[in-house]
N, C-alpha and C positions, 0 to 999 in steps of 0.2 A: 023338571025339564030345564030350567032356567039353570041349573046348577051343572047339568050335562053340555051345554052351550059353553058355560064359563069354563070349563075342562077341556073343552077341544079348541077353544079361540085364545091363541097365547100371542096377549098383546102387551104385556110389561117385560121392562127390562128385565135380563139376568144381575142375578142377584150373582154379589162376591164370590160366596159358596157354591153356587149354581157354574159357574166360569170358575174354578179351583177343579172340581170334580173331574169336570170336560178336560180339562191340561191333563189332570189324573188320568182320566183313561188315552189320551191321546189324541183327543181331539182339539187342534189345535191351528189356527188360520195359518195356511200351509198354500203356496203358488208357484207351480212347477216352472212358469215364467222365468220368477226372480232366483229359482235355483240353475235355469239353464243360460242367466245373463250372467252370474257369477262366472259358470262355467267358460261359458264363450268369452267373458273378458279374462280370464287368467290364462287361456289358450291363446287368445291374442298377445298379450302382455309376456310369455313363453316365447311365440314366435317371432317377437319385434328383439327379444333380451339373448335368447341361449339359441336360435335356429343357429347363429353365424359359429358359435364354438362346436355344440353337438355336431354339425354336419360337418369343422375341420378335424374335429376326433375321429366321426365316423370313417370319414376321406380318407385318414393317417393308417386307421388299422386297416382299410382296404386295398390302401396302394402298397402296406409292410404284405399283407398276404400274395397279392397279386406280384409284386418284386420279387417275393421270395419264394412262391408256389413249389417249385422245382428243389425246394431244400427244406419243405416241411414233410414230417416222416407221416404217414396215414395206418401202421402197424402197431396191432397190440394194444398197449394203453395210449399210446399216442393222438390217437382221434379225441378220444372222449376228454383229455387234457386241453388238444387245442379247442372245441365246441367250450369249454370251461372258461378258458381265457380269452375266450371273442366272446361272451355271455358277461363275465365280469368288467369288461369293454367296456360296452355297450350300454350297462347300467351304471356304471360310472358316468355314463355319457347323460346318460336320460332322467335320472334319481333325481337331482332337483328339478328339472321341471315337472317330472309328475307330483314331487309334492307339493310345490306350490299349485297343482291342478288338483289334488288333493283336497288341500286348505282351501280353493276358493269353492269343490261343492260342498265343506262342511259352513263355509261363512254363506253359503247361501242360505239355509237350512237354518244357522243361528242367528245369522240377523231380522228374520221373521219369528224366532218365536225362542225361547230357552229350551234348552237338550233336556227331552223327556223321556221318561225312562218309563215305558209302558208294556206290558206285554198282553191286554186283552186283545190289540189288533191281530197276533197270533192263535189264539185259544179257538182251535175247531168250531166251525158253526155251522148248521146246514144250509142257513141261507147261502153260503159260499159256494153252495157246490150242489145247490137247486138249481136246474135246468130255467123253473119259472124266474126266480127271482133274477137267476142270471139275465135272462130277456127282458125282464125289467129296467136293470141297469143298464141294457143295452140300448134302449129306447128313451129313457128317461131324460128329462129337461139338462138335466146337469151331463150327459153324454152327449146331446145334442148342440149344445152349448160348445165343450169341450170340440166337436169335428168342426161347427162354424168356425171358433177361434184358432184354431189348426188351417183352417182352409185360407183362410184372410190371412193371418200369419204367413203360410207359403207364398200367396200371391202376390202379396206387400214387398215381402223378402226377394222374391224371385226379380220382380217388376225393377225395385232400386239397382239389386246386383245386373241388371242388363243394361242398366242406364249408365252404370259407370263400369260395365267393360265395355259397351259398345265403343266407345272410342278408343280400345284397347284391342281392336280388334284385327288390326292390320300389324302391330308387336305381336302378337298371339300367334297370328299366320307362320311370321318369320320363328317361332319355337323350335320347328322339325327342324330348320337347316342351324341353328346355330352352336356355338361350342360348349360342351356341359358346365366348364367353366362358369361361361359368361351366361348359362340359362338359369345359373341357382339362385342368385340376386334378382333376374326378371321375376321368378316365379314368385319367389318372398316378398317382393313387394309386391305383385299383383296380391298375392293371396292377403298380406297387412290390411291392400285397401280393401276389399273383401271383407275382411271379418269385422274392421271395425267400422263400416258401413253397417252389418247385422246390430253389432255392439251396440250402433246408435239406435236402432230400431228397435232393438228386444228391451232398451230401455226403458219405452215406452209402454211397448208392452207389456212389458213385467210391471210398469205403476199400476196400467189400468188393471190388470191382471188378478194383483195383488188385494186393489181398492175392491173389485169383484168379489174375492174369495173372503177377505175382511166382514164383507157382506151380508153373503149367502152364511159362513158362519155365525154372526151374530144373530143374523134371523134363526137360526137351527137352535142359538140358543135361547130364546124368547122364553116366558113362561105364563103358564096362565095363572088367573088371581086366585085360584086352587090350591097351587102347585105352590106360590108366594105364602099364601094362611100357611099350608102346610109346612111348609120350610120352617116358616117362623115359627111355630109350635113343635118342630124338633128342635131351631136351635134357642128359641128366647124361653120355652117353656110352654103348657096349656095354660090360658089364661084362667081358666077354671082352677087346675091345681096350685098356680100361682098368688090366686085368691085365697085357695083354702090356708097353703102354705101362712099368707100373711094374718087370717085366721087368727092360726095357731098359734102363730107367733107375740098375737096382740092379746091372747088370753094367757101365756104364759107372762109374759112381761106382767100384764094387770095381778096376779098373782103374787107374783117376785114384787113387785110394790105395796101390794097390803101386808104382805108378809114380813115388810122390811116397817110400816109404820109404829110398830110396838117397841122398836128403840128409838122412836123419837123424843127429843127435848120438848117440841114443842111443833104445831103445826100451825102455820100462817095460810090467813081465807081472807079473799077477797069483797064478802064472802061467799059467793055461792056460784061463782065461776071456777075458782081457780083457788088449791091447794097443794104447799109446799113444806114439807115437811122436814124438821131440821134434826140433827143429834150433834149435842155440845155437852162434853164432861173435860174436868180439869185434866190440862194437861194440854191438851187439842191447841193446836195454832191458829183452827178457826172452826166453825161449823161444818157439819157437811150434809147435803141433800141426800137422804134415805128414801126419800120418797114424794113425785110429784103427779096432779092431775089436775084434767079438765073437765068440769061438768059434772057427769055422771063418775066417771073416776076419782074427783075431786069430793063428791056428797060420799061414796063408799071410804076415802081416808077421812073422812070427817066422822062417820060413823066409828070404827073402828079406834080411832083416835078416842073419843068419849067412851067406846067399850072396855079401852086400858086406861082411863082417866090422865089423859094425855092435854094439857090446856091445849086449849085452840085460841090463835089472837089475831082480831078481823083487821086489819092493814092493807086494805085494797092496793094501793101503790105498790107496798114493799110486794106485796103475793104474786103481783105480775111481771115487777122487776125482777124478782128471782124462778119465777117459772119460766123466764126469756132468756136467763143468763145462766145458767146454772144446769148441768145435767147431774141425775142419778149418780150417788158414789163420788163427787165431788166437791172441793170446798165452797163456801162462798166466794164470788170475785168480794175484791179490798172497798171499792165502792159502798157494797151496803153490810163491811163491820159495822160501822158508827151504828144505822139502825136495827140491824140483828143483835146488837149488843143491847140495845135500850131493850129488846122484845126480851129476849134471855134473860135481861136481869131483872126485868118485872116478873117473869113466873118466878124467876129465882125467889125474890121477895116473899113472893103469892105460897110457895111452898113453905116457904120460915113459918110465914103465920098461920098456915092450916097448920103444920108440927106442934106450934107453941099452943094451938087453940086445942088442941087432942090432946096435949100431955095436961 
């Protein structure tokens, strides 16, 4: 029971890989907010920079059509030629501002989160197109949420934009009578202050917005301490086989070291702690460690050592100093030549005269 509890209450953070996966399949803190204040500020920042050029373009080819109505041909391929050439116009006219409206709903979109390239959000599912589940969603906290902050948003929006035309509202009257001329300037700047009145309010919006969604995604990706063990025993390992693993690996070692102590010169004990086991033949520029242990590894190269009549020479110092400095397959450090020498050359001696006593 207590193990069913801990499964369904995800109170730890997400983990690295837990947040890698989420970006992986696409889920990823996303505020439609701060994609539609991109928008509305580069459609502002459009209508303050290119309205005055696009609308002298647009002017130019309406007043060359209307001047010259009476001498364009409408016969044959004629039509579909001029529709060609007011079309090639007209996008000449509009091409950069739509791409800088372009660019600002993709920087909306990138400045929240890096371009993911996912395609489970498409892959058929039935929940998508379950009658139930659809009514769920329909209902759900996060839709209900979604129509409050929509409702508040229009009313915020509507309430400012009234506050600053109302004073606009006697210019506004005089619109029907005035020269189209002089209405295209009123309008652009009516409309400038307009947008970027929204401009200033959807900024706001879009922070809290953003802070919101930031939110609700990290809680979505919470985990429980389940979910964490398990993680961690796909990616660190089972602690169980990780054990065996080192096991294994501490019987093959002890192995590979008794098996190495029968080319020793000589074997240094402390004595019953600690054994380090040396090989020195002429020629060699120093000793080197074939074989070291502690303890119980130490008493099996002691034995073994005696079973190839290998001297043993008890030097508690030097056997410590060189089981802390010294690995397996390596020289002595230059430190203890002086007394690795004195140890060597007394079996050396010790061997003369077992030779001379046997012959």
């Amino acid at each position: 029971m207590a193990d069913d509890a801990d499964t369904g209450d995800k109170t730890e953070d997400p983990t690295g890989r837990k947040l890698d996966d989420a970006r992986k399949r696409g889920d990823v803190v996303k505020s439609q907010e701060v994609s539609t204040w991109f928008v509305l500020a580069g459609a502002t920042l459009v209508l303050m920079t290119f309205s005055g050029g696009v609308s002298a373009t647009l002017t130019a080819t309406m007043r060359g059509l209307i001047a010259n109505s009476y001498d364009i041909r409408m016969d044959g391929p004629a039509l579909p030629l001029l529709f060609q050439r007011i079309s090639l116009e007209l996008l000449a006219a509009i091409s950069i501002p739509i791409f800088l409206l372009l660019l600002a709903a993709i920087g909306g979109n990138v400045i929240q989160h890096r371009l993911v390239w996912s395609y489970e959000s498409l892959t058929p599912k039935f929940s998508k197109i379950s009658p139930l589940a659809g009514l769920k969603r329909l209902f759900s906290m996060q839709s209900l949420a979604n129509f409050a902050k929509g409702l508040v948003k229009l009313l915020v929006v509507g309430a400012v934009l009234i506050v600053l035309m109302w004073p606009e509202r006697l210019r506004m009257e005089e619109l029907a009578r005035s020269d189209l001329i002089a209405l295209l300037p009123l309008v652009q700047a009516l409309a400038v202050k307009q947008m970027g009145a929204a401009v200033a309010i959807m900024a706001i919006v879009g922070a809290a917005d953003y802070l919101f969604q930031y939110r609700q995604w990290w809680e979505r990706q919470k985990m429980s301490l389940s979910e964490v063990k398990d993680e961690f025993k796909n990616t660190e390992g089972n602690p169980a086989v990780k054990g065996k693993l080192k096991q294994v690996r501490h019987i093959r070692m002890r192995r590979r070291i008794i098996a190495a102590v029968p080319k020793a010169s000589v074997v240094i004990t402390n004595p019953t702690h600690f054994a380090v086991a040396l090989q020195y033949e002429r020629g060699m520029e120093a000793p080197i460690c074939v074989a070291k242990g502690v303890d119980a590894l130490a008493l099996k190269i002691r034995e073994v050592a005696g079973e190839h009549s290998i001297p043993i020479v008890e030097n508690p110092p030097l056997a410590r100093a060189l089981h802390a400095t010294v690995e397996i397959d390596e020289a002595i450090p230059q430190e203890h030549y002086k007394a690795v020498a004195e140890v060597i050359g007394y079996v050396m001696k010790l061997r003369r005269s077992v030779q001379r006593a046997a012959h």
